[in-house]
C-alpha positions in Angstrom: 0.0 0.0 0.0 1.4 3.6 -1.0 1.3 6.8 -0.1 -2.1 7.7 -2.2 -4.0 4.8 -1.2 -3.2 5.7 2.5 -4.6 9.1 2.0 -7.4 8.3 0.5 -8.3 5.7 3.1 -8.0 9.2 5.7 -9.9 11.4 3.4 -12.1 9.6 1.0 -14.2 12.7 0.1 -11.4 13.8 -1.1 -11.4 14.6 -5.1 -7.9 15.0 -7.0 -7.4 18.2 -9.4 -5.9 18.3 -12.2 -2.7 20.5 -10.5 -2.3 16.9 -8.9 -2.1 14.4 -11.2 0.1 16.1 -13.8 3.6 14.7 -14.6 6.8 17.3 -14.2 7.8 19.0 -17.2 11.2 19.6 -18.0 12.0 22.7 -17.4 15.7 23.0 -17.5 16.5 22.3 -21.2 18.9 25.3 -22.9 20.5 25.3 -26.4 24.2 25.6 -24.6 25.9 22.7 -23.0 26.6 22.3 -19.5 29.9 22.0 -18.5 30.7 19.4 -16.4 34.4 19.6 -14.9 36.7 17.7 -12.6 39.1 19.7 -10.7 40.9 19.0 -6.9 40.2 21.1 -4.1 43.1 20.4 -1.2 43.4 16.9 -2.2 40.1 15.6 -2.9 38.1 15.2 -5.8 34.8 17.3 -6.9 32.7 17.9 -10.2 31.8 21.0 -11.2 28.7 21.4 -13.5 28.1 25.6 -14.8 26.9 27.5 -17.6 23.4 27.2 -17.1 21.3 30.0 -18.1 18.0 29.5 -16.7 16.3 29.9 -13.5 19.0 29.6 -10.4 15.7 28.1 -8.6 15.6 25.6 -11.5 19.4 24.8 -10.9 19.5 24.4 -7.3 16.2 21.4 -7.7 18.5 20.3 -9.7 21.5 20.4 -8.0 19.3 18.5 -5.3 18.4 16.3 -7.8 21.8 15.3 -8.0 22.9 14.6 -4.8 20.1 12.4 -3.7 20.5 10.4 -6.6 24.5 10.0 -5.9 23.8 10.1 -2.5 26.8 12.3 -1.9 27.4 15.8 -0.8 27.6 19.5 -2.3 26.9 22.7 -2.8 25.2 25.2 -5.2 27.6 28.4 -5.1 27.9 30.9 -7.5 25.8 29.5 -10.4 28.2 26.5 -10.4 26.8 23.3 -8.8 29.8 21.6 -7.0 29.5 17.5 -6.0 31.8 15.8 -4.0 33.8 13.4 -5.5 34.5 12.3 -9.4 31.0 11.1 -11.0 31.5 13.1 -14.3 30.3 9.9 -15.6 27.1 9.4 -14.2 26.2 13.0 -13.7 26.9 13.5 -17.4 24.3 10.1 -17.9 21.3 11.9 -15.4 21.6 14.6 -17.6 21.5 13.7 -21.2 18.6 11.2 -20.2 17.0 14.7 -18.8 17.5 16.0 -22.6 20.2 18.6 -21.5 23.5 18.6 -23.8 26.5 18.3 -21.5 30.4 18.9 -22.3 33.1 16.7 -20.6 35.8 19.4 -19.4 39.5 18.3 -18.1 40.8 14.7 -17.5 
């Protein structure tokens, strides 16, 4: 039993709108690539994704996005999203199956 079925055990008057039941858009696509870079920061490894030109709200879901996924840590500073550790790879994967066009910078 999910989530939904629980709450409409709780509330069965309850009718859903439209607002609701939609599926998320995506909202992030931009004719530039992103630039996803590896660099080392006293000693240890981080990726670097910039050059996004939307919404900074936009890139910090997404930035979120990304670290749950990865299940590491990071930081959104400066219009750059910066991830712990060296997952160029599979951060570069996330987002061309989100339709974004990404550009593999350094090593």
């Amino acid at each position: 039993m999910d989530f939904k079925d629980q709450l409409k055990k709780l509330f069965p008057e309850h009718k859903e709108t439209a607002e609701s039941v939609k599926e998320k858009s995506n909202i992030w696509l931009q004719e530039d690539p992103i630039i996803c870079k590896y660099e080392k920061r006293k000693g240890k490894p981080i990726t670097i994704l910039e050059g996004y030109t939307g919404a900074t709200s936009d890139f910090k879901i997404l930035a979120k996005e990304i670290k749950t996924k990865l299940s590491v840590g990071g930081s959104f500073k400066d219009d750059k999203i910066i991830i712990q550790g060296d997952f160029r790879d599979r951060i570069m994967m996330m987002l061309k199956d989100k339709g974004f066009k990404v550009k593999r910078v350094g090593g």
